[in-house]
C-alpha positions in Angstrom: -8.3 31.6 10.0 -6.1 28.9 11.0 -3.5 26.9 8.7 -3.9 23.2 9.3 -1.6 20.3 9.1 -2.8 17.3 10.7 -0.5 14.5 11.8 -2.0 10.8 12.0 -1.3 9.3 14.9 -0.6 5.2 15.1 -4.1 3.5 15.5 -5.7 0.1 15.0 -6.4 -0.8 11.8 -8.7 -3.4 10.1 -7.6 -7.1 9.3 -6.4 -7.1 5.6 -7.8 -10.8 5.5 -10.8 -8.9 4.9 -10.1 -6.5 2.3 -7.8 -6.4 -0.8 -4.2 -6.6 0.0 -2.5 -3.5 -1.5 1.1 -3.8 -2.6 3.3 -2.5 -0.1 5.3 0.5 -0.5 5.5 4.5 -0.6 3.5 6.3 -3.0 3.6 9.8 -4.3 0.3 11.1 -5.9 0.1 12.9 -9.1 -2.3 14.8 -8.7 -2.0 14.5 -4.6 -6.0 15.4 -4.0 -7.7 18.0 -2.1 -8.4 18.8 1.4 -11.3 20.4 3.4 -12.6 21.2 6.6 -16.2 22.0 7.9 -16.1 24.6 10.3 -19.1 24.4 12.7 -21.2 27.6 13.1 -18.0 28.8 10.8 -15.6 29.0 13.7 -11.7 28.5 13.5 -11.1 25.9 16.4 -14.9 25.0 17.0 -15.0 21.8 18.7 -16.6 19.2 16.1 -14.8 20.5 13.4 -14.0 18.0 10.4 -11.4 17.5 8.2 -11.2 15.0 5.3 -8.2 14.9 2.3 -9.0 13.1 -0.7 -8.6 12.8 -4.7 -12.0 11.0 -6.3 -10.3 7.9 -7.6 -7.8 5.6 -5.2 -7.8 7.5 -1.4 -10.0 9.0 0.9 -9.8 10.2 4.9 -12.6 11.4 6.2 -14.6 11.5 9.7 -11.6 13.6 12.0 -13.6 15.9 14.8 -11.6 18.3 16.0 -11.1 17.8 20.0 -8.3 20.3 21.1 -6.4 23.2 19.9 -3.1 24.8 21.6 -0.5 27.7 20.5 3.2 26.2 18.8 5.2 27.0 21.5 8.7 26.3 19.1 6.7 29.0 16.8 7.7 27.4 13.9 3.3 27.2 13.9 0.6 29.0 14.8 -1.5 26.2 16.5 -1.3 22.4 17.1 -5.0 21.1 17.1 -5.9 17.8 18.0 -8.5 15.8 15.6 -10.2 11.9 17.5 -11.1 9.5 14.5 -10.9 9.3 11.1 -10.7 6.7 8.3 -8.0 6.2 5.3 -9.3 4.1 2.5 -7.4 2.5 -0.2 -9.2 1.8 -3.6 -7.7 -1.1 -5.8 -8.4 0.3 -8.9 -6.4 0.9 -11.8 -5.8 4.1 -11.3 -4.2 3.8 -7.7 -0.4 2.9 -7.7 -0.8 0.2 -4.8 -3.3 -1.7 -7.5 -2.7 -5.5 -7.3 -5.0 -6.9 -9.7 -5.2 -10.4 -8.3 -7.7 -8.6 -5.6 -10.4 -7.3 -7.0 -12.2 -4.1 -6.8 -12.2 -4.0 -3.1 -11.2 -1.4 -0.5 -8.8 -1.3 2.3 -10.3 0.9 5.4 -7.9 1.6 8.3 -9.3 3.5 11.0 -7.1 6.3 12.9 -7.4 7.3 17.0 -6.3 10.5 16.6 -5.2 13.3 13.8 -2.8 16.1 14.6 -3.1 19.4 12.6 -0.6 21.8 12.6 -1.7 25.3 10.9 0.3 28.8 10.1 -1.4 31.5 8.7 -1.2 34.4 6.8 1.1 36.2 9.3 4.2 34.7 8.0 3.6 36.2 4.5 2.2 39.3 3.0 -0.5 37.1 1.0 -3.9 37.6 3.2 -6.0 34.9 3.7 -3.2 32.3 3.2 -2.6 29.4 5.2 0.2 26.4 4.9 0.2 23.0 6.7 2.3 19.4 6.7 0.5 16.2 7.0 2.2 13.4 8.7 1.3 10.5 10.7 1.1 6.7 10.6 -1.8 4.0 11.7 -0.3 0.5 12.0 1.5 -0.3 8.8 0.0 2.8 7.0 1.1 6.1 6.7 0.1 9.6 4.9 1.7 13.0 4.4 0.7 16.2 2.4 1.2 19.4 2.1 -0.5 23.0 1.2 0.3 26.2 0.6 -2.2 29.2 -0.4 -5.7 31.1 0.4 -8.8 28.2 -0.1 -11.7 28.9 -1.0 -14.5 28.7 1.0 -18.2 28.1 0.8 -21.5 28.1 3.0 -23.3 25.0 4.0 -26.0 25.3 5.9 -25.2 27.4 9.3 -21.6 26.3 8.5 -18.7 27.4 6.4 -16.7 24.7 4.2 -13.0 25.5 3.2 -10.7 23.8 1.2 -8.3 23.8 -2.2 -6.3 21.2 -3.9 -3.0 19.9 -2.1 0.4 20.5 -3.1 1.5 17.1 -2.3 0.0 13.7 -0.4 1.9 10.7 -0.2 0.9 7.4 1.4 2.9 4.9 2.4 1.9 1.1 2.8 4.0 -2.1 4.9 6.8 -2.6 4.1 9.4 -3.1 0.9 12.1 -5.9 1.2 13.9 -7.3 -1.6 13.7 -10.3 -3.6 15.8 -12.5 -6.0 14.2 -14.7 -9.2 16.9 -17.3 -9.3 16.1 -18.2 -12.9 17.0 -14.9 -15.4 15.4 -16.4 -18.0 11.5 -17.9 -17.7 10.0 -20.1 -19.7 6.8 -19.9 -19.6 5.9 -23.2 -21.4 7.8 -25.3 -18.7 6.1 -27.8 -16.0 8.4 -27.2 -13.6 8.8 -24.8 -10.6 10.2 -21.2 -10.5 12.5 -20.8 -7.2 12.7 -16.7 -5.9 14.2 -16.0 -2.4 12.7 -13.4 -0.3 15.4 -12.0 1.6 14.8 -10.7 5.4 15.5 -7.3 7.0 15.6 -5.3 9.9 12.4 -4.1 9.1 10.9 -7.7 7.5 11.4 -11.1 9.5 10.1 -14.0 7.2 9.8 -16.2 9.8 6.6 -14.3 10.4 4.9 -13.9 7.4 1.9 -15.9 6.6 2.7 -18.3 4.3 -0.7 -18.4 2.6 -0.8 -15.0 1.9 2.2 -15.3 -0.5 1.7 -14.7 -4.0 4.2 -13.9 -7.5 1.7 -12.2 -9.2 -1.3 -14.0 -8.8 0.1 -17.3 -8.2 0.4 -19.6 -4.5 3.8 -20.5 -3.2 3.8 -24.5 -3.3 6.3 -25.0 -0.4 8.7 -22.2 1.4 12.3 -22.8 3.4 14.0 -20.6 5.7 17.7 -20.4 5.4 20.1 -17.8 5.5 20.8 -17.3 1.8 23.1 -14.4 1.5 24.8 -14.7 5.1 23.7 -11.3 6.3 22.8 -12.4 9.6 19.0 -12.1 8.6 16.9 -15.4 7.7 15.0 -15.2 4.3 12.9 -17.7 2.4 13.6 -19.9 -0.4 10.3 -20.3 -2.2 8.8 -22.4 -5.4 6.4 -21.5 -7.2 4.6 -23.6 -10.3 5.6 -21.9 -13.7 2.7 -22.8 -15.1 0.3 -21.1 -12.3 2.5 -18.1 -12.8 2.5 -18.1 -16.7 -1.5 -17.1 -17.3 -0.8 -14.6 -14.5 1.5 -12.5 -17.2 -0.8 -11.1 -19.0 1.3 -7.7 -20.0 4.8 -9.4 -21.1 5.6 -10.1 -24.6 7.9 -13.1 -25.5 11.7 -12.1 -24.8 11.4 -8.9 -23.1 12.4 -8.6 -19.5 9.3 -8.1 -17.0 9.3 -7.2 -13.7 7.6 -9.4 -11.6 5.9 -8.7 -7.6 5.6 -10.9 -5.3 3.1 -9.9 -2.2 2.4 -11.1 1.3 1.6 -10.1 4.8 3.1 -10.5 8.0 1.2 -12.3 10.5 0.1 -9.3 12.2 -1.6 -8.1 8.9 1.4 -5.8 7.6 1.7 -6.1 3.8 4.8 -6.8 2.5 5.9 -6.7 -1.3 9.4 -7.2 -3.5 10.2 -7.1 -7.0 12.5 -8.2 -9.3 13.0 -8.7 -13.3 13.6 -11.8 -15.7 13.4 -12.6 -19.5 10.6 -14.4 -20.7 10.4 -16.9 -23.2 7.9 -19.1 -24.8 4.9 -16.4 -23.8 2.6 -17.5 -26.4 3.3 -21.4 -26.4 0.9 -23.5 -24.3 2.7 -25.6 -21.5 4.0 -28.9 -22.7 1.4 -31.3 -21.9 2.8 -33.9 -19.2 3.5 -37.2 -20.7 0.8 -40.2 -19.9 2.5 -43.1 -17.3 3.5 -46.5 -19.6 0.8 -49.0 -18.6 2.0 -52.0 -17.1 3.8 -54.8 -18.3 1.2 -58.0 -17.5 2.9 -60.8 -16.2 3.9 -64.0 -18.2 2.1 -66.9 -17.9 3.2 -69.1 -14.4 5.2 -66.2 -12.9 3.9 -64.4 -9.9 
């Protein structure tokens, strides 16, 4: 039996206006998940073979046929076997570390063009039955890798076999991580006024194309954004405000002068998500906002002026 690794190739993926926007960055999983593949008629390299990788709570990929198999000519593997389709979906749920809780329970389904699977077997060791693979690949502005080592189990279904065991590792990475700066140390969460944070750009993040309404520190709207230079890196950023008090209800795990990190989310205009943190001390977190003070009626005229 063959070891499989399969590689995802860069694909189309769905519009994340439509789905829950998860916070952008690389994720280990602990515990990584499983892995499985349906062998047709239980044949190793049976064309309409399926793989699928998993773990039951934030990630699933499922629906890769395979298409093609050919021999490692660098013999580092046994075979290189070519998988069409496939979906990766991302659950916001607590339990997933992309989570953004101003989303919603909703998922994230990016569909993959193609899956490559390298496998070594059991003639690299003395263990029979054992196979090893690496999982890497990328679609868009998301990408997965894993790993296995050991013998699966395996189990009929029907006319066809089902193997599969847990993975060793899976990691899945989402956008892209820049960096960002809350000018304020100290927040006050009972003030009327604005909180100003700079986004800084990157090789890798250009601010001048990120959708402006997609911004959000925690779960509250940037009120008005401008692009400058701030740190004189040669890259543009963005100077943003938001309103302290439509980010104050949005803290709901800080206590009253601790330091909290806070994230701030987006996505580029071509869908990529994007996401930066930072930290500052909070003050005033149970004290209601001072109320704004009503306008002075006016004055009435005196008699025979105009």
């Amino acid at each position: 039996m063959k070891t499989k690794v399969f590689a995802i190739v860069v694909g189309s993926f769905l519009s994340l206006q439509s789905f829950a926007a998860p916070v952008a960055g690389c994720y280990e999983l602990n515990p990584p998940g499983f892995w499985s593949e349906l062998l047709q008629n239980g044949a190793n390299g049976a064309v309409g073979n399926e793989i699928a990788a998993w773990d039951d709570a934030t990630y699933s990929f499922t629906g890769a046929t395979l298409a093609e198999v050919q021999a490692d000519l660098t013999g580092e593997w046994d075979w290189i076997t070519r998988y069409e389709g496939g979906v990766l979906v991302l659950s916001n749920v607590v339990d997933s570390p992309w989570f953004w809780p101003c989303e919603g329970a909703a998922d994230t389904a990016i569909p993959f063009t193609e899956v490559i699977v390298k496998t070594r077997s059991s003639r690299f060791t003395n263990e029979a039955g054992r196979l090893e693979f690496e999982i890497s690949g990328a679609s868009g502005p998301f990408a997965f890798a894993a790993s296995y080592a050991g013998v699966p189990t395996a189990a009929i279904v029907e006319t066809n076999v089902l193997v599969g065991a847990s993975l060793a590792s899976a990691e899945i990475c989402i956008g892209e991580r820049t960096r960002m700066n809350v000018v304020q140390s100290t927040i006050n969460l009972s003030s009327r006024g604005v909180l100003p944070v700079v986004l800084y750009g990157s090789a890798d993040v250009d601010v001048r194309n990120i959708d402006f309404d997609s911004i959000k520190l925690e779960c509250a709207p940037a009120l008005r954004g401008h692009i400058v230079d701030m740190n004189r890196d040669g890259y543009k950023d963005m100077l943003l405000k938001f309103s302290t008090p439509q980010v104050a209800p949005t803290l709901m795990d800080v206590t009253d002068k601790t330091v909290a990190t806070l994230v701030l989310t987006a996505a580029l205009e071509d869908g990529t998500p994007i996401a930066a943190m930072d930290t500052a001390r909070i003050l005033n977190k149970h004290k209601p906002a001072k109320p704004q003070k009503p306008a002075k009626p006016a004055k009435p005229a005196k008699p025979g002026k105009k």
